[in-house]
Structures are given as C-alpha cells and as structure tokens.
C-alpha positions as CSV (number, residue, x, y, z in Angstrom):
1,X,-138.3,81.3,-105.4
2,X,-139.7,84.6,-104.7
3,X,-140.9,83.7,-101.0
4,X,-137.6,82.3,-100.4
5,X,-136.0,85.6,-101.4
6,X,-138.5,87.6,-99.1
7,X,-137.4,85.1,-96.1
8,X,-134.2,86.0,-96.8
9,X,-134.5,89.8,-96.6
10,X,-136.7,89.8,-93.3
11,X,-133.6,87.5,-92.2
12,X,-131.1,90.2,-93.2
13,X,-133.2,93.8,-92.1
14,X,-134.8,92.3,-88.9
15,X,-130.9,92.4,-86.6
16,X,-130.2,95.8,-88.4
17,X,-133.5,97.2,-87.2
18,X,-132.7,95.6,-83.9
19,X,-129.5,97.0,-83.7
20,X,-130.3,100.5,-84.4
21,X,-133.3,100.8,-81.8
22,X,-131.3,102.1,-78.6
23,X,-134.7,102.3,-76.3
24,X,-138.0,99.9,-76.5
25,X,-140.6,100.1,-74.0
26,X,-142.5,97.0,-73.0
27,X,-145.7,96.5,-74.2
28,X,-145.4,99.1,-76.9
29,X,-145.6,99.1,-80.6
30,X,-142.7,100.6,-82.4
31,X,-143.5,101.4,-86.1
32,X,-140.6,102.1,-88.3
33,X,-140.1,106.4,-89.2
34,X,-139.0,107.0,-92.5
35,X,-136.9,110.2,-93.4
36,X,-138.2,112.3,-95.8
37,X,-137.2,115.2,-97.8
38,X,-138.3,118.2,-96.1
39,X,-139.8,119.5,-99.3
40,X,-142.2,116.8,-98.9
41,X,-143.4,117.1,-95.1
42,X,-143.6,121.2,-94.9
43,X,-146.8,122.5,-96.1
44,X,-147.2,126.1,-96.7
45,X,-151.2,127.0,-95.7
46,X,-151.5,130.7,-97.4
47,X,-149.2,133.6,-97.7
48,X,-150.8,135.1,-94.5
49,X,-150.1,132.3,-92.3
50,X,-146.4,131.7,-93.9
51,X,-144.7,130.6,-90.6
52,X,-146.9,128.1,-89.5
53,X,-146.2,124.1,-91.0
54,X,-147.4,120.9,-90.8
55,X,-144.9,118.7,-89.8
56,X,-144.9,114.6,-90.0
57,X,-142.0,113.1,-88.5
58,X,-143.3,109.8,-88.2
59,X,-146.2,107.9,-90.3
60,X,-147.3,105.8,-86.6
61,X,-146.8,107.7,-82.8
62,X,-145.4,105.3,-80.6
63,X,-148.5,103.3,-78.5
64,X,-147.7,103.0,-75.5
65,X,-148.8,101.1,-72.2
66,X,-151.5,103.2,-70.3
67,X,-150.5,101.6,-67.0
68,X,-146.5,102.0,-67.9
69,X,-145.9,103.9,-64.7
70,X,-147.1,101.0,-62.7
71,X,-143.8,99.9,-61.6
72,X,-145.0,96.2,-60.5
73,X,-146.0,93.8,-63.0
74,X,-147.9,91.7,-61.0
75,X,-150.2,94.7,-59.9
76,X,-149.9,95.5,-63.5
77,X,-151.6,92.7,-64.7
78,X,-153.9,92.8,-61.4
79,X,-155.5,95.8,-62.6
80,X,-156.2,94.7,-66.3
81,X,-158.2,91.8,-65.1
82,X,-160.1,93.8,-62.6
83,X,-161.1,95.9,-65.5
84,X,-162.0,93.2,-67.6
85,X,-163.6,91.6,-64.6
86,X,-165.4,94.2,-63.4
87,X,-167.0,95.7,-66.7
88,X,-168.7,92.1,-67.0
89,X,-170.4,92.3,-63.3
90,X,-173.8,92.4,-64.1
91,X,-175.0,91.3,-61.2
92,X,-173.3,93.5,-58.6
93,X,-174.6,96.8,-57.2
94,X,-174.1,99.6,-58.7
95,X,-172.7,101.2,-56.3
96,X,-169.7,98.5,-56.2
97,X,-169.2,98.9,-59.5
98,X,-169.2,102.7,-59.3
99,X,-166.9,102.3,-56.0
100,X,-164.2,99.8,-58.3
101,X,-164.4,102.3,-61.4
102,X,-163.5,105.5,-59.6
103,X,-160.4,103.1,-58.2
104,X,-159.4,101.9,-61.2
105,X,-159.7,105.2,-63.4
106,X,-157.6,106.6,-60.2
107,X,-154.7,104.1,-61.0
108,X,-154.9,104.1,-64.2
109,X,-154.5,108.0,-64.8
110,X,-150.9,108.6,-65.1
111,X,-152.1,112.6,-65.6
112,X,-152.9,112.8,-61.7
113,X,-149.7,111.9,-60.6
114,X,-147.9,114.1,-62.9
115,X,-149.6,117.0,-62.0
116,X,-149.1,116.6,-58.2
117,X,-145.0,116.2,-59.2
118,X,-145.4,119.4,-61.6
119,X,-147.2,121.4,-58.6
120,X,-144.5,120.7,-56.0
121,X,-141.9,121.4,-57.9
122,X,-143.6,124.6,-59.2
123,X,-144.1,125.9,-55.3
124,X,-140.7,124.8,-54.7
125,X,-138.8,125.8,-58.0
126,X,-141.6,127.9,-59.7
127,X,-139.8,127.5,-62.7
128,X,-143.1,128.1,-64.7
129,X,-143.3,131.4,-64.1
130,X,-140.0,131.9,-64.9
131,X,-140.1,131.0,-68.0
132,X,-143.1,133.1,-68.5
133,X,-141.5,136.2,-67.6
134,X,-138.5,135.2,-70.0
135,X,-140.8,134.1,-73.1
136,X,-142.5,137.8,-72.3
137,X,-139.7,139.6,-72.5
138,X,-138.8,138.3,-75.7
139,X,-141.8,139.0,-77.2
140,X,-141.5,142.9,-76.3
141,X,-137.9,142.6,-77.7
142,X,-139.7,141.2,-81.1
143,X,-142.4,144.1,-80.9
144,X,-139.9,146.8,-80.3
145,X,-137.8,145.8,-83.4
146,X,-141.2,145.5,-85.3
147,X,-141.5,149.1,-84.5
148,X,-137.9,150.1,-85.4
149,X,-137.0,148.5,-88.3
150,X,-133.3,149.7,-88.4
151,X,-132.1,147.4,-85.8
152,X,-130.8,144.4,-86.8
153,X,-133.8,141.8,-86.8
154,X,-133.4,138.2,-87.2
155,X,-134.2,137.2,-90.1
156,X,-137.3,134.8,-90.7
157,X,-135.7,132.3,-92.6
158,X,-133.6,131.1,-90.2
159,X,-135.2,127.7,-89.1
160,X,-133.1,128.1,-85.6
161,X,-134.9,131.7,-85.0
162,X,-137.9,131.8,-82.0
163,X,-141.2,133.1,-84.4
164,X,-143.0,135.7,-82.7
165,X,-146.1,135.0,-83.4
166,X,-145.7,131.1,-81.8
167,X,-144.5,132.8,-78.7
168,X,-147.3,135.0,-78.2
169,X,-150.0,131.9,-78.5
170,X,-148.2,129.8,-76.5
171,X,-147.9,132.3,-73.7
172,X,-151.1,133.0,-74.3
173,X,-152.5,129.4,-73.7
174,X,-150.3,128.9,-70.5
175,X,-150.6,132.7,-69.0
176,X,-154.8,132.2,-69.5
177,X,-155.3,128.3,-68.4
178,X,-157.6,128.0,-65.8
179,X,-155.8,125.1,-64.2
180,X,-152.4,127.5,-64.6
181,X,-153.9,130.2,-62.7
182,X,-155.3,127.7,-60.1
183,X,-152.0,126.2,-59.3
184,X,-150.2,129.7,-58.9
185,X,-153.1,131.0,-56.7
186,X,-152.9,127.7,-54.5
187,X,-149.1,127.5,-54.3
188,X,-149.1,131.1,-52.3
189,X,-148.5,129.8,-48.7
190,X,-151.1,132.8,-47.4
191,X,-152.9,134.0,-44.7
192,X,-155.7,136.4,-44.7
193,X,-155.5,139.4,-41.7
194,X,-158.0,142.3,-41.3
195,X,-157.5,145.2,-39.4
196,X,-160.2,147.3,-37.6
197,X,-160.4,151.0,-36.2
198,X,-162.1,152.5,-33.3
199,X,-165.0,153.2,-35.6
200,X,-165.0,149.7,-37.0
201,X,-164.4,150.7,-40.2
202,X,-162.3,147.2,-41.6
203,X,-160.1,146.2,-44.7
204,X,-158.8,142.5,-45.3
205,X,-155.4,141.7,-47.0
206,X,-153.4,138.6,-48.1
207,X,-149.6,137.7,-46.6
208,X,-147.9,136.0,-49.0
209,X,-144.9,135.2,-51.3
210,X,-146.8,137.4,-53.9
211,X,-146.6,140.7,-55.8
212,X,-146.3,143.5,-53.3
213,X,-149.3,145.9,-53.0
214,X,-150.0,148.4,-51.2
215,X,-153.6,149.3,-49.1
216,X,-155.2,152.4,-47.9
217,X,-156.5,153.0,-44.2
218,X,-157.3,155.2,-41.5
219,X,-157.0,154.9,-37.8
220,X,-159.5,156.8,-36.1
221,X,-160.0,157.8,-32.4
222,X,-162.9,158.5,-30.8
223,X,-163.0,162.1,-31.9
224,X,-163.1,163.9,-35.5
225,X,-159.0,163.0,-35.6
226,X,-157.4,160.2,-37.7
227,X,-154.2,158.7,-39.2
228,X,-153.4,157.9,-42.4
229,X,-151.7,154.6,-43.0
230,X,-150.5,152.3,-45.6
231,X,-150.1,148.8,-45.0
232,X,-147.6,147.2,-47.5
233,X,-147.8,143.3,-48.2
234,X,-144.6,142.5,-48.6
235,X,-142.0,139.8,-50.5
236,X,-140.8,138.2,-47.4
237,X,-144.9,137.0,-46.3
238,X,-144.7,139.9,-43.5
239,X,-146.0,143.1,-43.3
240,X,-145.0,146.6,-43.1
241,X,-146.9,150.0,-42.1
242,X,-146.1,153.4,-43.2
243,X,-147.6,156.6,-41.9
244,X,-148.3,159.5,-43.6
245,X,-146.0,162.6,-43.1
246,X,-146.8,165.5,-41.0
247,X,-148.6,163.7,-38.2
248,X,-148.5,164.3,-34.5
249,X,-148.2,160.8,-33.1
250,X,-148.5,162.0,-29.1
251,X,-152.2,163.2,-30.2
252,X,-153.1,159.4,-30.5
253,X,-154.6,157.3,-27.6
254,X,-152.5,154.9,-26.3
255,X,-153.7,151.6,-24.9
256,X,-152.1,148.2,-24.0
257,X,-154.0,145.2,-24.5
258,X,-153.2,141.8,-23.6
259,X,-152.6,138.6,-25.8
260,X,-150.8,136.2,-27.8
261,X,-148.3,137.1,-29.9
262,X,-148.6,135.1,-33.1
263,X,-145.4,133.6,-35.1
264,X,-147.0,133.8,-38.6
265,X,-143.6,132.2,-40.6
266,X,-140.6,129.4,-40.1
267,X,-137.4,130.2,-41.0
268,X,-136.4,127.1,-42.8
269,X,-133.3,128.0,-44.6
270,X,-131.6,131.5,-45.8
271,X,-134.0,132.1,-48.3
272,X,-137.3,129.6,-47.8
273,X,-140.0,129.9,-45.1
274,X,-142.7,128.0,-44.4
275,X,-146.4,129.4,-42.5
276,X,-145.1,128.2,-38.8
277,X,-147.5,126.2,-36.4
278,X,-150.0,128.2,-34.7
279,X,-150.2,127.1,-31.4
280,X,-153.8,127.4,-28.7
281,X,-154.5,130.6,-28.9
282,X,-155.1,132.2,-25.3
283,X,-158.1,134.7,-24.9
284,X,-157.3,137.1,-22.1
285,X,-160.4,139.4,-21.7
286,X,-160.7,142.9,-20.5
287,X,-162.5,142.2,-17.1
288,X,-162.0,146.4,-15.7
289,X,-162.8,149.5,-18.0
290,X,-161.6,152.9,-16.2
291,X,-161.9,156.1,-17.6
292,X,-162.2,159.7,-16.6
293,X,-163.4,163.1,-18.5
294,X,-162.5,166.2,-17.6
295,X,-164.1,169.5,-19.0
296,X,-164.0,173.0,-18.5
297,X,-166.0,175.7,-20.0
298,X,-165.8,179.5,-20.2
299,X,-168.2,182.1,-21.2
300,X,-168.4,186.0,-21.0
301,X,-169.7,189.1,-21.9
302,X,-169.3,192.8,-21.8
303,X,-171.4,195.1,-22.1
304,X,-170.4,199.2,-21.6
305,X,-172.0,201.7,-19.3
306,X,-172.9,203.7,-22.7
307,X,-174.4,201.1,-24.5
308,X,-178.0,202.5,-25.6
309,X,-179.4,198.7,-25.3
310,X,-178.5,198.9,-21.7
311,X,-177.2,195.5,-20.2
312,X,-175.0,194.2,-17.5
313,X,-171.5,192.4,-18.5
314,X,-171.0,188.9,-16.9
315,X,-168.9,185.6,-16.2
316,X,-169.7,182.2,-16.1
317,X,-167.4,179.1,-15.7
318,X,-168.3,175.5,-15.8
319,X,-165.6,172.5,-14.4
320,X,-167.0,169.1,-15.1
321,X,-165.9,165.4,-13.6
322,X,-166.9,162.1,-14.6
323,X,-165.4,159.2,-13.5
324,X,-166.1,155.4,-13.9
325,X,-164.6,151.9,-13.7
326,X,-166.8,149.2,-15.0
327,X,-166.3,145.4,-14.1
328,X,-167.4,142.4,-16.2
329,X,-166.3,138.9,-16.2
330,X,-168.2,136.3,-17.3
331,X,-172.2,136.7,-15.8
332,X,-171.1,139.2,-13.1
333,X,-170.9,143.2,-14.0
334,X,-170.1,145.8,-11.7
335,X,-170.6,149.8,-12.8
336,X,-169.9,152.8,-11.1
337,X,-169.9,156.2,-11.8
338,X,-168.7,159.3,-10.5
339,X,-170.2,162.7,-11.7
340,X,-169.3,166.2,-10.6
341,X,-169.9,169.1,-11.7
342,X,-169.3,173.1,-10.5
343,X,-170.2,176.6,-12.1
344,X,-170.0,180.2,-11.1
345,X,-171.6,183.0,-12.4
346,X,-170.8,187.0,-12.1
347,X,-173.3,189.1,-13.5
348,X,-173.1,193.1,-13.1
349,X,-171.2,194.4,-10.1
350,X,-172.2,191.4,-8.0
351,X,-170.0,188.6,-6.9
352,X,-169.4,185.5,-8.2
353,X,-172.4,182.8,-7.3
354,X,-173.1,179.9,-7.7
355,X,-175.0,178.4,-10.7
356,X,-174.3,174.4,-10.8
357,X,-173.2,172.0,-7.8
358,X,-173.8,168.5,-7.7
359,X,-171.9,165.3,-6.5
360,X,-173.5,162.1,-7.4
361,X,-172.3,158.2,-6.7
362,X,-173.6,155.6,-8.6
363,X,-173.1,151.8,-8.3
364,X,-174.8,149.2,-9.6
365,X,-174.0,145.3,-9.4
366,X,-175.4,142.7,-11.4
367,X,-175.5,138.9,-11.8
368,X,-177.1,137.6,-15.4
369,X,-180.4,135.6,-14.6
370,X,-181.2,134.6,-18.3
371,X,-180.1,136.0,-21.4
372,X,-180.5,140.0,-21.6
373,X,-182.0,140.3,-17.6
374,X,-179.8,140.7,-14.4
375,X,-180.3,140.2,-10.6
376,X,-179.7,143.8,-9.9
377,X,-178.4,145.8,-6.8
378,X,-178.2,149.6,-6.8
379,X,-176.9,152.5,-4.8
380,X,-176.9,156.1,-5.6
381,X,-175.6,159.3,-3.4
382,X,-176.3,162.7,-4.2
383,X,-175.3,165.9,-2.3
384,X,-173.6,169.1,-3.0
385,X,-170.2,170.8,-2.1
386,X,-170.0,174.2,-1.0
387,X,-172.6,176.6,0.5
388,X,-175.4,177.2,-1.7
389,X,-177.9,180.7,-1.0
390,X,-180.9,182.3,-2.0
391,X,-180.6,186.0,-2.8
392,X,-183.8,188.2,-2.5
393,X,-184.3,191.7,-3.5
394,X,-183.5,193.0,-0.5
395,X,-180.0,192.1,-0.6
396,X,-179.5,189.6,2.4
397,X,-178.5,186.5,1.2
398,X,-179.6,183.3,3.1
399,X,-178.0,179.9,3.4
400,X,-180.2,177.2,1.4
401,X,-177.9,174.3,1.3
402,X,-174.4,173.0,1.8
403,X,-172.2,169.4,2.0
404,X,-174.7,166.8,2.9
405,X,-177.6,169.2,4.2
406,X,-179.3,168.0,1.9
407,X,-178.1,164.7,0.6
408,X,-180.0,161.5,-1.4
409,X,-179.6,157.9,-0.6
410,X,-181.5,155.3,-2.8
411,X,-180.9,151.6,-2.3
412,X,-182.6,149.4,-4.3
413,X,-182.8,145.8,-5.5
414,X,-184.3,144.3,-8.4
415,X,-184.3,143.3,-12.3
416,X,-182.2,144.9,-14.6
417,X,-182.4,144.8,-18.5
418,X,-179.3,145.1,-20.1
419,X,-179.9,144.3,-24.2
420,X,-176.1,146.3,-24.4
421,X,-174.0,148.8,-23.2
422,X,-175.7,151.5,-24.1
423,X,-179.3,150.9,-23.1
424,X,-180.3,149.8,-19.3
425,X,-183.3,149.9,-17.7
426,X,-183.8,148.8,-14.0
427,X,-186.6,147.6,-12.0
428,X,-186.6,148.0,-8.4
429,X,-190.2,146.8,-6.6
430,X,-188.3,147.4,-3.2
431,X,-185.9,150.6,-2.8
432,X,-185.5,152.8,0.5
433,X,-185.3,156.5,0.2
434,X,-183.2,158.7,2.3
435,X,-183.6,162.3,2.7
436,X,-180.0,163.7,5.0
437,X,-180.0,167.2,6.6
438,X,-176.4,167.0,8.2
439,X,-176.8,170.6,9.7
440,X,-180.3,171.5,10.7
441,X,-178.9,174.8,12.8
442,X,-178.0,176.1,9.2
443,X,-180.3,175.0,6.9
444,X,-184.5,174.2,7.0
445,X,-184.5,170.3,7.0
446,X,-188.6,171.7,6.1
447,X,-187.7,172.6,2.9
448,X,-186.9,169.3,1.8
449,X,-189.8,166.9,3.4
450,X,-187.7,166.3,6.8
451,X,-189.6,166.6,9.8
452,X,-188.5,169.5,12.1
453,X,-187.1,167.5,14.5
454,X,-185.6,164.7,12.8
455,X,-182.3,165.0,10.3
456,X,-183.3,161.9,8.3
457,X,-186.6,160.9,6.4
458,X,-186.8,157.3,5.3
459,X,-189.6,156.1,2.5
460,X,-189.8,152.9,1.2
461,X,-191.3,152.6,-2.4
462,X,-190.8,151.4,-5.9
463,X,-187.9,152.7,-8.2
464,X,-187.2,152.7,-12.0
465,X,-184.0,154.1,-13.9
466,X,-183.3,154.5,-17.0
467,X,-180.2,155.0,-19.0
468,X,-179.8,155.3,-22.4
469,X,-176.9,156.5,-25.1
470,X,-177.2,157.2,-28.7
471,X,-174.1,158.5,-31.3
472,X,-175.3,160.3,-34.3
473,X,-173.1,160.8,-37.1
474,X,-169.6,159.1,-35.6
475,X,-169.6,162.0,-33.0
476,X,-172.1,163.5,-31.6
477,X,-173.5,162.0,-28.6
478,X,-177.2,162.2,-26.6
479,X,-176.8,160.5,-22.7
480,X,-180.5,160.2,-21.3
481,X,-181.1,159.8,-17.5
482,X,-184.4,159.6,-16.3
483,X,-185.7,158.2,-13.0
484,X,-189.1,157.7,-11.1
485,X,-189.7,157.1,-7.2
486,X,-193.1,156.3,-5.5
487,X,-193.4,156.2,-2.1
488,X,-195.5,153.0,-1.2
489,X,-196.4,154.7,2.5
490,X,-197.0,158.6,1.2
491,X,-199.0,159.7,-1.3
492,X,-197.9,157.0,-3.8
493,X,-199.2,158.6,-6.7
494,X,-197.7,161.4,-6.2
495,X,-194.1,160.3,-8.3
496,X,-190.7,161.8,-7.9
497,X,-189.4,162.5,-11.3
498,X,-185.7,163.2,-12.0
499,X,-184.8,163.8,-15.5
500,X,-181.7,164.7,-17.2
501,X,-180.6,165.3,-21.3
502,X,-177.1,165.6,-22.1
503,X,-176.3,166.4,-25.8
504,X,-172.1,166.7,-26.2
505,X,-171.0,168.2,-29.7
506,X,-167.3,167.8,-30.3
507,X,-165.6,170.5,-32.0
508,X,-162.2,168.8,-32.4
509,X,-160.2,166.7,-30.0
510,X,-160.3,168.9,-27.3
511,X,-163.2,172.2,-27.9
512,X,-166.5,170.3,-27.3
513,X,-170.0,171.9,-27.5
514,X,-172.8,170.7,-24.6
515,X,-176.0,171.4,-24.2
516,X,-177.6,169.7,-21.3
517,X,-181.5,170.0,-19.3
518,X,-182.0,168.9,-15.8
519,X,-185.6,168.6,-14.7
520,X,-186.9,167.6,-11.2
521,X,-190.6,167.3,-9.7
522,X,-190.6,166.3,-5.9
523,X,-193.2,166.6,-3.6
524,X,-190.8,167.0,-0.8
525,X,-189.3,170.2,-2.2
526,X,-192.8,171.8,-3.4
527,X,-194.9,171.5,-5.9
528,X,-193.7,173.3,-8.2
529,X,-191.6,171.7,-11.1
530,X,-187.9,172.5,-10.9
531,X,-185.8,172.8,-14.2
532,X,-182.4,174.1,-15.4
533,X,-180.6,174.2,-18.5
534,X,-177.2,174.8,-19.4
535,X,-175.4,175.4,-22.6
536,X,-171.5,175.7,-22.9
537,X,-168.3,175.6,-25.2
538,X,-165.1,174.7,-23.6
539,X,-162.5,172.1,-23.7
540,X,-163.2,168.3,-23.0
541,X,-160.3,165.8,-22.4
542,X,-160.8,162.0,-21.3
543,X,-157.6,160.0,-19.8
C-alpha cells in the first residue's frame, strides 16, 4: 500500500517539476534548489567581518558537459572515445600520445576560446577598463563620505547598497592579475621609435592608444649649442614635439636628407585606426659630403712710447679656408681637400708682412681591396699666393717666394688603411716628387734643391701619410698630419718630414680657440729644421 502511494506521488510531482524547468542543458544533471529562509543560509563570521556572508542558493551546482561548446554531436562523441581510446594506448610512442593529448586538452578547454572572445572585444570595446575606472570612482566616493560623516551615507543595511569593502578586493584582484595586465599591455596597437642627436645621445618611446606622457630631450649641434625638446605621445597613436621658449631657431643647422616617408596609422572609421602596412622601405644613401669652414682671427697690442718696460705695439690677422667634398658609394671613396690659409703681421712702425701663406690640394681616390685596406691613388699641390721676402737688418727686403715659385707636386699610388673616418694611413712604395720654380728671374730655384738651370726637379721615392682626428670632451678637437718622403735615387736616408698639429678649442658657436704647430725638415731647403707655431682666437663658421 505504501509503495503504491509513493508511485503515485512521483506520478503527480515528476510533470510539475517538468513544467516549471524553462531551460535544461543536454547531458547535464539538474538537482532540485530548495528555498530557504534567509535566516537559515546567512551566516554572520565575527563582528569585524559583519558584511561578508555565506550564501547557499542551491544544495547541488548544475554539472555540466565539459565539451558543451562543441556544437556537433558527432565530433562530440568523436572526442570522448579518442580520450578513452587514447589513455588505453600502451603500446604507442610517447610522443603520439603526447601529440593526441595536447590536441585533445586543446578542444576540450572551453577557457581558451573564451578568453580569445573576451580579448577582442576588450581591444575593440575595452569595456574592462571602463568599468574599472567606474568601480574606482565609487570607491573614492565611499572614502570621502567615510571622512565626512555629515553627508548623507547609505546606509549598510540596505541589501541593494554596493559594500565598500567588496569593491575595493574585487578591484583589487582584477586591477593586479597578471593575465589582466598582460591583455591591456598586448591590446596597445604600438610601435617603438627612438630618436638620436648629432652627438648620439638616444631616447626610445612607445606610439600608442595609451596614457599620454611626455619625454625629455636635447638636440645638439656640433658645437656647445642645443635645443630643448619635448616629445609628447599622444591619444591619437601620433606624435607631437614642443620646443622650449626663448630659442633662436635660425642658429640651428639645417640639412635635408633623403627617404621614405612612413604612414605609421589607417584611418578606418571617424574614431578607430588601425597601425597601416608598411611598405619596402627604400635606403637612399648619402654618396657626396661637402662642407666648407671659414675662420678669421684677430690679435693686437699696444704698447706706449712711455712705457718703462719698453715694447713695440703690433697687429696680427689670420683668414683661414678649408674646403672638402668627399665621395663614397659602395667600395669606391673619393676625398678631397682644400686648405688655405693667410696672416699679416705689423709690428712697431713697420708695415704689414707676411706671417702665414699656404695653398694646398689634396685628393685621394680609393677602391676597397679587402675589408679595412684600399687600392689607393694620391695627389697633393702645395704653393703659396702672394710675394713672400726676407728682411735683413739692413733694411732691403728681398723676394724669397711667390705663386708657384716654389710649388710641391706628389703623386703617389699605393695601399691605404682606412679602419674609419677619422684614422688613414697610406702607403705609397712608388710616388714622384716635383719641386716647381715658375719664375727663376725672381726667385733662387737654389734655395729649394732645383738645379740652376732647370725650373723643375723630379725624385722618385717612397711616400707615407698619415691622418688622424681625435674629439675630447664633445668639442674639442686634435687633426694630426704627418708625412715622410725618401728619395730612392738621392740620399735615401736622408727623409723629408712634414709635420703638422692642429688643436681647435670652441668657445661657442662661432669664437673658437686654435693652437696649431707646423714642422718641416727637407734636405732640399737646408739642413736645418724649420718650424712654426701659431696660436689664435677668432671666429670660426662652417656652411
């Protein structure tokens, strides 16, 4: 009897239960939840820790199918017996079963999928960090009526009311997650740019949909000047330069380089872009370097007929050339330079003399033989411009040079090693020599190895130049020229030095110090070793 009454009941409650269950999943267990008083199901831990309850809805959590977002049930079931199948495989390799594992785990994780749909629609929507900033700026509202308890606060015993303390931990746990901060530094569409100066000082910076920031940076020139920038990343992935206030722009070298511009964003709507498609970049290099430096110095002195010390007041000027255009594309180089240089000097109550005048020509050509060496070919030209004399104490001045009387030819042709552009040194088994008197009524082709009836002395021989430049301290800069000629026919051991220092000091842009030493030993001329030095303030500009 009482069986038949439990039939009957199961009979009557299984439609109603049927009935009320709007939603079943397949392959799922759906336990029946019971309402309870809510007397029963909140727990209060302590007094401290009043807002926080245990809650139990539901006595079972629904079980549901781990492959339920496999929308084909034959695969479905496809993958349950390859799982059965596969765990029972003794006999395979390992490293099948290893390969068929990572595939299955790779199906069967719905979490993978779910997190590529929540980090597209964050970088699209970013919705996530929206509701950050909202969730944050209710918890300052909750401080700043902690702080100020005559506001109106909400009371605590309203179930509907947000509880501070719930809001904090849970921004917490999303604001600190690892993975959280991975996504939002992945979903920044960026692109890293650096930016150098003359001195190669760098600094790197992001372009992106990020916060703005701001980054220090100077552009400097060769010289002791500089500008003060700040490069701005901004909103829009682009960015923007400001200059600092009170700077003379024209004081900056200009140059024009050639390239590629580069499109770094794709306008895809009013308000989204995307990084656009960089196309081949185009290397153009810089195959002629030109460049000339002008100087001019001034220095004087005066000293008064009734000064004690006794003395003579004087005058001395210094202008200063140099010239060069430099070729190089890929393993052929072509330099040449152009130096001149012219001084006067007024000392006392004589005239103005002459105390510096030189023109020299130098071109060198080169074709790279193997890594820092070059097939070399070299020509040099020195001479002179104006008159040059030789004042005795007697007063009568005589004439000791002029244009081309005399005047130095080398040709040469040899090995040069070029390790950069500062440091050179050429080789030259084979160079010809020629001495040039242009006007031998004038001046004593004698005094400079030509015979008395020729104009021109030739000497063949071996040759060696080197060139060498060193900056110290951003600035200051030493230029060493030294050169050595031996006569293979005449006295070969007797070697032709020519030796010159230049040390250049830069005040500001355009006041420059220089102190420069010029030393010369040459059979031809005497034996005696001829040497000059020079030092002068003045101003120094190069175009």
């Amino acid at each position: 009897m009482i069986r038949s009454l439990y039939v009957l009941l199961i009979l009557i409650i299984q439609p109603a239960l049927l009935f009320a269950q709007k939603k079943v999943s397949k392959d799922s267990l759906i336990p029946v939840a019971p309402k309870w008083n809510q007397s029963v199901y909140i727990l209060q831990h302590s007094s401290a820790d009043s807002i926080r309850y245990l809650r139990q809805d539901t006595v079972l959590e629904i079980m549901s199918d781990p492959l339920h977002h496999l929308e084909n049930v034959g695969f479905r079931f496809l993958v349950r017996e390859l799982d059965q199948e596969n765990s029972s495989f003794d006999h395979q390799k390992d490293s099948l079963k290893d390969a068929v594992n990572t595939l299955l785990e790779y199906v069967k994780n719905d979490s993978i999928r779910n997190m590529v749909f929540y980090l597209k629609d964050y970088i699209e929507n970013r919705k996530t960090e929206e509701a950050l900033n909202e969730v944050k700026k209710q918890i300052k509202l909750e401080e700043i009526l902690s702080y100020q308890p005559d506001l109106p606060h909400l009371e605590e015993q309203d179930n509907d009311t947000w509880k501070p303390e719930a809001l904090k931990e849970l921004y917490a746990y999303v604001e600190n997650d690892p993975v959280h901060q991975w996504i939002r530094n992945i979903s920044r569409d960026s692109v890293l740019l650096g930016v150098k100066n003359y001195m190669n000082d760098s600094i790197n910076f992001w372009i992106n949909n990020g916060k703005q920031d701001f980054k220090r940076f100077w552009l400097k020139k060769n010289r002791r000047d500089s500008i003060g920038i700040w490069v701005q990343n901004t909103s829009n992935r682009s960015v923007r330069i400001l200059v600092d206030d009170d700077v003379y722009q024209q004081s900056v070298q200009k140059s024009k380089m050639r390239g590629t511009r580069l499109k770094l964003e794709k306008k895809i709507s009013d308000d989204q872009y995307k990084l656009a498609k960089l196309s081949k970049y185009k290397r153009y290099a810089q195959i002629w370097n030109t460049g000339v430096t002008l100087g001019l110095s001034f220095n004087q002195g005066h000293v008064s007929d009734s000064w004690s010390g006794g003395g003579e007041s004087s005058i001395a000027t210094l202008t200063t050339v140099n010239a060069f255009a430099n070729y190089k594309k890929g393993k052929y180089s072509w330099d040449s330079v152009l130096d001149i240089k012219y001084g006067l000097l007024k000392s006392g109550d004589n005239g103005f003399r002459k105390n510096e005048d030189r023109i020299e020509f130098n071109t060198k050509y080169g074709q790279k033989a193997v890594k820092n060496w070059y097939y070399s070919a070299l020509f040099n030209v020195k001479t002179q411009m104006v008159k040059g004399y030789n004042y005795p104490s007697d007063g009568a001045r005589k004439l000791k040079s002029r244009f081309f009387a005399p005047a130095y030819i080398i040709a040469t042709v040899g090995m040069d090693y070029k390790p950069n552009k500062k440091f050179s040194v050429l080789l030259s088994p084979i160079a010809a020599k020629y001495t040039i008197v242009g006007d031998t009524a004038m001046v004593d082709q004698t005094a400079y190895g030509v015979d008395a009836d020729k104009k021109v002395k030739k000497e063949v021989g071996s040759y060696v130049k080197i060139s060498h430049k060193l900056d110290f301290w951003e600035d200051m800069k030493l230029e060493n020229k030294f050169s050595l000629y031996s006569n293979y026919s005449e006295k070969p051991q007797n070697i032709d030095v020519d030796w010159e220092l230049i040390l250049i000091m830069p005040i500001n842009q355009y006041l420059t110090t220089t102190f420069s030493t010029h030393m010369i030993s040459d059979d031809d001329t005497g034996s005696k070793l001829q040497f000059k030095e020079n030092l002068s303030v003045g101003i120094r500009y190069r175009f």
